[in-house]
Steps between C-alpha positions, in 0.01 A plus 500: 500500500344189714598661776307848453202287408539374818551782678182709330269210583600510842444864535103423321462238807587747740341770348170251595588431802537892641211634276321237675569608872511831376114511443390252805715691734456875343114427498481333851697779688297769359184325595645456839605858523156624330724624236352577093708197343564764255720695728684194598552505099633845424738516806666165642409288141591726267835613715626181538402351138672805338834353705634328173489865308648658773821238495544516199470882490726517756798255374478696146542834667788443681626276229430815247309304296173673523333396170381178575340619818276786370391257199441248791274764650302645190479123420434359795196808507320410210495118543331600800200674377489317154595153553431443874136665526439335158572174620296574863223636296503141267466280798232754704363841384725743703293665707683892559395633841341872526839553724762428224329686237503810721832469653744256383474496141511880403769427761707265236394769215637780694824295586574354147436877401730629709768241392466581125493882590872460696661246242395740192847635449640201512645436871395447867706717692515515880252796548227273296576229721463700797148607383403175406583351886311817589219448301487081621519599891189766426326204362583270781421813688154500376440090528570558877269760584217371319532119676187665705253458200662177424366297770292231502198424740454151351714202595468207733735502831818389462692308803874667538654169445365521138537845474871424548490213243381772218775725610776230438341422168573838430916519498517130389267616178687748422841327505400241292390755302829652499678201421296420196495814369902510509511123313262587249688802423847331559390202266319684251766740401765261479271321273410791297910637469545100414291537187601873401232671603636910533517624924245799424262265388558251800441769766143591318403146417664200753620676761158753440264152557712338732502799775134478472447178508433511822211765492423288229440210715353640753209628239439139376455394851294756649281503165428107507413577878307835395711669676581800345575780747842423595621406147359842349649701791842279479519594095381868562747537787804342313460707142553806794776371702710429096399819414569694798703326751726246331582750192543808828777259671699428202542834386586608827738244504642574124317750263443301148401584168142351305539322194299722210309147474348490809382938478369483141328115562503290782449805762178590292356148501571467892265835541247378221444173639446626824255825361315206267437339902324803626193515278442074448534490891269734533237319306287318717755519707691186372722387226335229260644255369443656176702746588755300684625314192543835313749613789664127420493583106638798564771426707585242241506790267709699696794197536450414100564886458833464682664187380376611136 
């Protein structure tokens, strides 16, 4: 028991550490490449924070042990819009850019949509996948080709020497990021099995907050910094890679079947909590803090609902 104590504190310390150059190096090499940090956000952030998902997507697929993966996901999706931009929003008011609300969120809508729509009867089979991977690529597709309008004119020169600094931070962030993501997961399950806590509830719960901790991280650091761009992007960007990408590879990999939990509850509050976003980031374009700690409430909600 010491042991996975151990081993999930050490994942929180490195979960720090990466979120940390995560955010000095994501922000620095956009401002050296007169990049929107936003974009930086949605594509390399948001890729390689949604790593932990993807592992453990992958390993349950070709272990045929698909459950705890797609509750991972749907978890892992709602503790992203409730609990991390409710936390964000507590420490800053989250300011929503005029970008996201017209392209990346409807984006997540239209993705968790299209998720719910395929798992209805009950199973992810390969042609679902297939569309799904289709559907990700178009929106990768789209990212690309509008990097035009996503430049910035304002930014200070940056030497290449530095330049190349930021770009190391990058990897290093991200396998720290890695790392802690895989400990906090690895030491909070064996905890929660330890203590008799069912697997369905450990892949929408622990291992649901501990493959976003690290989007998690990176919000409370780029909020105490006010800087919100890539942390908004990063969260956006993630809830489309679990819905799309990671959940298109492992049922290429192995069709699997839903539990009727996750169609008749947790899929709808993954697609509510992202609809409630819409309209309160729309308003003055900014979630309160007000409104923040009802995301938290609700989240809390959500977990009492489950255990209960």
């Amino acid at each position: 028991m010491l042991l996975y104590i151990l081993i999930l504190l050490g994942g929180f310390i490195a979960l720090y550490l990466g979120a940390k150059l995560l955010i000095r190096g994501g922000t620095g090499f956009a401002t050296a490449m007169r990049v929107k940090p936003i974009l930086i956000g949605l594509t390399v952030v948001a890729l390689g924070t949604s790593l932990p998902e993807l592992t453990v997507g992958v390993v349950s697929a070709s272990k045929s042990v698909p459950g705890l993966s797609i509750g991972n996901i749907i978890g892992s999706n709602i503790c992203n819009i409730l609990l991390i931009f409710g936390v964000m929003s507590l420490i800053r008011p989250l300011r929503v850019s005029d970008s996201s609300q017209r392209g990346e969120m409807p984006a997540v809508l239209a993705s968790g949509a299209l998720l719910w729509i395929f798992a209805a009867d009950g199973q992810i089979n390969r042609l679902d996948s297939i569309v799904l991977l289709v559907a990700f690529c178009t929106f990768l597709g789209h990212l690309w080709t509008s990097m035009k309008t996503r430049f910035s004119a304002i930014g200070q020169p940056i030497t290449p020497k530095r330049k190349g600094i930021y770009l190391l931070m990058l990897p290093l962030g991200l396998a720290l990021l890695i790392f802690g993501g895989w400990a906090c997961v690895k030491g909070g399950t064996n905890i929660a099995e330890f203590i008799g806590v069912p697997k369905y509830i450990i892949g929408l719960t622990i291992i649901a907050i501990g493959t976003s901790l690290p989007e998690l991280a990176i919000g409370i650091l780029a909020s105490i910094k006010g800087q919100s761009d890539i942390p908004i992007g990063n969260t956006l960007g993630s809830n489309i890679f679990n819905s799309l990408g990671i959940v298109g590879v492992m049922g290429v990999i192995q069709p699997f079947s839903v539990d009727a939990e996750l169609l008749s509850f947790s899929l709808p509050v993954m697609l509510a909590a992202s609809i409630a976003f819409l309209p309160l980031a729309k308003s003055g374009m900014k979630l309160s803090r007000l409104e923040g700690a009802g995301f938290i409430v609700g989240y809390v909600v959500y977990i009492v609902a489950l255990i209960v």
